[in-house]
C-alpha positions as CSV (number, residue, x, y, z in Angstrom):
1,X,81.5,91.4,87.2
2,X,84.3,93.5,88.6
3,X,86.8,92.6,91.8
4,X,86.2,95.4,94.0
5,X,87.5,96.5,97.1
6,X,86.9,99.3,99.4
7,X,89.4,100.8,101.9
8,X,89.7,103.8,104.1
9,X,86.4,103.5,106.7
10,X,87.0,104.5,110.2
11,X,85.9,106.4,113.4
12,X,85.9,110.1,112.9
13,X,83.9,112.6,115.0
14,X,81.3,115.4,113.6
15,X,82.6,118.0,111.2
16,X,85.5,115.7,110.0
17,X,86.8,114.3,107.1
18,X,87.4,110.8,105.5
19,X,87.9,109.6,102.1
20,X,87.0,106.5,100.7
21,X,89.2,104.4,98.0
22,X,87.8,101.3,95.9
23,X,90.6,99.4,94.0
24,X,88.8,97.5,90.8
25,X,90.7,94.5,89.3
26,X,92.4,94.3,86.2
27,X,92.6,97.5,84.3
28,X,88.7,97.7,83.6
29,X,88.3,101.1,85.6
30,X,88.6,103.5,82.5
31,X,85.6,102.0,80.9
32,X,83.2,101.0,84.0
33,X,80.9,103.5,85.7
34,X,81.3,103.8,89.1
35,X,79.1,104.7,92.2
36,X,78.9,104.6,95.8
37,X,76.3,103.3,98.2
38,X,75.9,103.3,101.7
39,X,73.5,101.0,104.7
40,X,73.1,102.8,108.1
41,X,71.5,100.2,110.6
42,X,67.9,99.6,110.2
43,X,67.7,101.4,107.1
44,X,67.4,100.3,103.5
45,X,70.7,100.9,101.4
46,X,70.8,104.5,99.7
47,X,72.7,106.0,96.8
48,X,75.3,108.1,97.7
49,X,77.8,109.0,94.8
50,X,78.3,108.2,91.1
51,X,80.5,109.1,88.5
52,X,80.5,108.5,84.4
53,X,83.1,105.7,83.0
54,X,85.0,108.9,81.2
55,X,84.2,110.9,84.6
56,X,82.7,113.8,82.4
57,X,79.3,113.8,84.9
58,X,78.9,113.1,89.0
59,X,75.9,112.9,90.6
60,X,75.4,112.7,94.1
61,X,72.5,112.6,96.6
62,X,70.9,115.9,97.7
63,X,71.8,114.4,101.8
64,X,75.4,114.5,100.7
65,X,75.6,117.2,97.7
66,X,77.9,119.7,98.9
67,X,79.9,117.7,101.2
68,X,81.3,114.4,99.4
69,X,82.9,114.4,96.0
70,X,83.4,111.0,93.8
71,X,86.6,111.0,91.7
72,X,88.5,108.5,89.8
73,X,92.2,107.7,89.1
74,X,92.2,105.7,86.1
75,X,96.0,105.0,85.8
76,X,95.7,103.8,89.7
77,X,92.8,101.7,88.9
78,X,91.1,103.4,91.6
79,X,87.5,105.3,92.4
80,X,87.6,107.7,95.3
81,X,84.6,109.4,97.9
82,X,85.9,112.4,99.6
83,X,83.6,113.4,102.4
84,X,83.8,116.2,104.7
85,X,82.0,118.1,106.9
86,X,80.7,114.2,108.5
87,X,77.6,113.9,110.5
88,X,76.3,111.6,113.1
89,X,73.7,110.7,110.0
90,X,76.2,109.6,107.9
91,X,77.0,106.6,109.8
92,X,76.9,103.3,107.4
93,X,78.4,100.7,105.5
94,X,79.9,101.9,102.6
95,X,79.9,100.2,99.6
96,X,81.4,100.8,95.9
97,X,79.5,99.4,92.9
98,X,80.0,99.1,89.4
99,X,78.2,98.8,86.1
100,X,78.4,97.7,82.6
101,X,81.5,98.6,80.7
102,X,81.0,102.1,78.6
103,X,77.2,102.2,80.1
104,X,75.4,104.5,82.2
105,X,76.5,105.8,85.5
106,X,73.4,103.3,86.8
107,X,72.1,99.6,86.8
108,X,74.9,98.6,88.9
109,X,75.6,95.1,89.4
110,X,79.2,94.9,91.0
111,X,80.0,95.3,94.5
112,X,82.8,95.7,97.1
113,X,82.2,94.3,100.7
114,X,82.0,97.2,102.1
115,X,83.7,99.6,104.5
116,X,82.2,101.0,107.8
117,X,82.3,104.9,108.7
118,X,80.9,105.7,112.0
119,X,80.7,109.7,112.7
120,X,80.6,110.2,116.0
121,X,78.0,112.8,117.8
């Protein structure tokens, strides 16, 4: 498994903007698919974001299609979810997730604690 470790959650009202980092340990991120889930309350967690270990496909969920974009910064270590246009319905815990090394942008089996973005009405 990969250390990682999600930063930039926060309050931010309707029609605004956040984005998202996830710092990986070591220097493992050029080689590891990476995605992004989120948990609203009451709800089951839901794919959000992913992107290929040599970031040649994304894929994203139709809720958020449009609005987020997943990028990585390989020589930063770092995965990043930019999301604008926020709605009250995006609301959740937001967590990065890994996979295996040079594998499909699926099956992931790492994750970061989380970060909370909360999109107010």
């Amino acid at each position: 498994q990969v250390q990682l470790v999600e930063s930039g959650g926060g309050l931010v009202q309707a029609g605004g903007s956040l984005r998202l980092s996830c710092a990986a340990s070591g220097r493992t991120l050029g080689i590891i698919p990476m995605g992004w889930f989120r948990q609203a309350p009451g709800k089951e967690r839901e794919f959000v974001a992913a992107i290929s270990w040599n970031a040649g496909s994304t894929y994203y969920a139709d809720s958020v299609k449009g609005r987020f974009t997943i990028s990585r910064d390989n020589a930063k270590n770092t995965v990043y979810l930019q999301m604008n246009s926020l709605k009250p319905e995006d609301t959740a815990v937001y967590y990065c997730a890994a996979g295996r090394p040079l594998g499909p942008p699926r099956d992931f089996d790492s994750w970061g604690q989380g970060t909370q973005v909360t999109v107010s009405s």
